[in-house]
N, C-alpha and C positions, 0 to 999 in steps of 0.2 A: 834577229831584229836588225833594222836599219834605218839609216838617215840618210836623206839627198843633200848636198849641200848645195846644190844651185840647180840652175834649167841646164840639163842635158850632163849635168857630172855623175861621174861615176859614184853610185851608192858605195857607202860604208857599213860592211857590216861590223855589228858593237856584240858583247854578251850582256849587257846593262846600261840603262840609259834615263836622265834625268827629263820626266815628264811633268809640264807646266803647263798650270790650271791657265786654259782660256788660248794656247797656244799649243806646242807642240812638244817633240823630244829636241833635246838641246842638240845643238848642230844639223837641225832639218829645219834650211832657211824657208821654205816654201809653207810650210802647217802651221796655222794658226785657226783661231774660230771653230767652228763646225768642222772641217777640216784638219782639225789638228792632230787627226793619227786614223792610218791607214791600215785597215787590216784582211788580210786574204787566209782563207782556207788552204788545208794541206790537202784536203779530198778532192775539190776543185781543181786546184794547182794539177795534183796528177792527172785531171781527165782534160787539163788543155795540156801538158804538154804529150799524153796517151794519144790525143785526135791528132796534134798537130807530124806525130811520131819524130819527136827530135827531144835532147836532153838541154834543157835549161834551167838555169838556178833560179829558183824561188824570186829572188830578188829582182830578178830581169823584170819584173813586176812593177818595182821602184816603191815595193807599199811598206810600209815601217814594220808588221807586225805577219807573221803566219803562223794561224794557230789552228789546233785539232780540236775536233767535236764540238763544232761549234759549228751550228748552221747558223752561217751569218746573211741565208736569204730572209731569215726568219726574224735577224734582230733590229730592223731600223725600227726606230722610236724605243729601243728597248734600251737597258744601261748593260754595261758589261764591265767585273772588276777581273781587273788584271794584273795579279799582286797586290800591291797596294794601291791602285790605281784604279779610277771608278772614269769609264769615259761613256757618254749620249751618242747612240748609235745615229744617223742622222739620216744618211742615204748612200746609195748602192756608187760604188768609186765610177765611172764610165771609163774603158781604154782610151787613149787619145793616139793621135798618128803617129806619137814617139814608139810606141810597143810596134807597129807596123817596121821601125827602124832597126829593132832589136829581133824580130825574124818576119818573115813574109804569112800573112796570116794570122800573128796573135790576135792581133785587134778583135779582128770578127768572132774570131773563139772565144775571145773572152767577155766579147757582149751578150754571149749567150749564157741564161740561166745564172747572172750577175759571178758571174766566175771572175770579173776582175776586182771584186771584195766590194767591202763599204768603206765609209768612212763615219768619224767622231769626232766630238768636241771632251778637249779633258777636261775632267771636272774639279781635280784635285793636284795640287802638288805632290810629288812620290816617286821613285826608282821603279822602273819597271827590265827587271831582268830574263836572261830566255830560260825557260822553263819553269817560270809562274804558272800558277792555276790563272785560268781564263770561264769565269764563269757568269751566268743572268744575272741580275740582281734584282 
């Protein structure tokens, strides 16, 4: 799990994090609304960094959340609880030119087959820690 605390800072990674209904996880100044938490696949993740053939940390991502078994081409419009956490899957996150800064290439990789996650709106107040279940609702 992680949080950005500003444009262009270095993410934080947390093991537990306080998620707020209608906003985001606490110290990720940028998520609120619809946006308020970001989540990318761990299957994904390997086959951009597999194409790109370089090692990069999940996070280079900058997306709060990476979770398994979970096809998230599959979940906009859908709900997803995450712990205790229930968040509105809303739409597909799109790369921006910052991931272009962080290696030559992501960008493009990741606009394919929405490999650079979706995003949500939290529904509820609640901790969400790593290695919660993440499942439909």
């Amino acid at each position: 799990m992680s949080v950005r605390p500003g444009d262009r800072q270095p993410v934080v990674e947390l093991f537990e994090a306080r998620a707020r209904e209608g906003a985001g996880l606490e110290g990720d100044d940028r998520a609120k609304g619809k946006r308020g938490l970001t989540l990318i696949s761990v299957e994904q993740w390997f086959d951009v960094i597999g194409e790109l053939e370089t090692v990069l940390p999940w996070h280079a991502r900058r997306a709060n959340l990476l979770v398994e078994g979970i096809d998230l081409r599959t979940s906009v419009g859908e709900r997803l609880r995450i712990g205790e956490v229930e968040v509105r899957i809303w739409n597909e996150t799109k790369p921006c030119a910052e991931m272009e800064e962080i290696h030559v290439g992501l960008r493009g990789v990741l606009a394919v087959d929405m490999r650079g996650g979706v995003h949500g709106e939290i529904l509820n107040d609640g901790v969400i820690k790593v290695g919660d279940a993440v499942r439909m609702v």
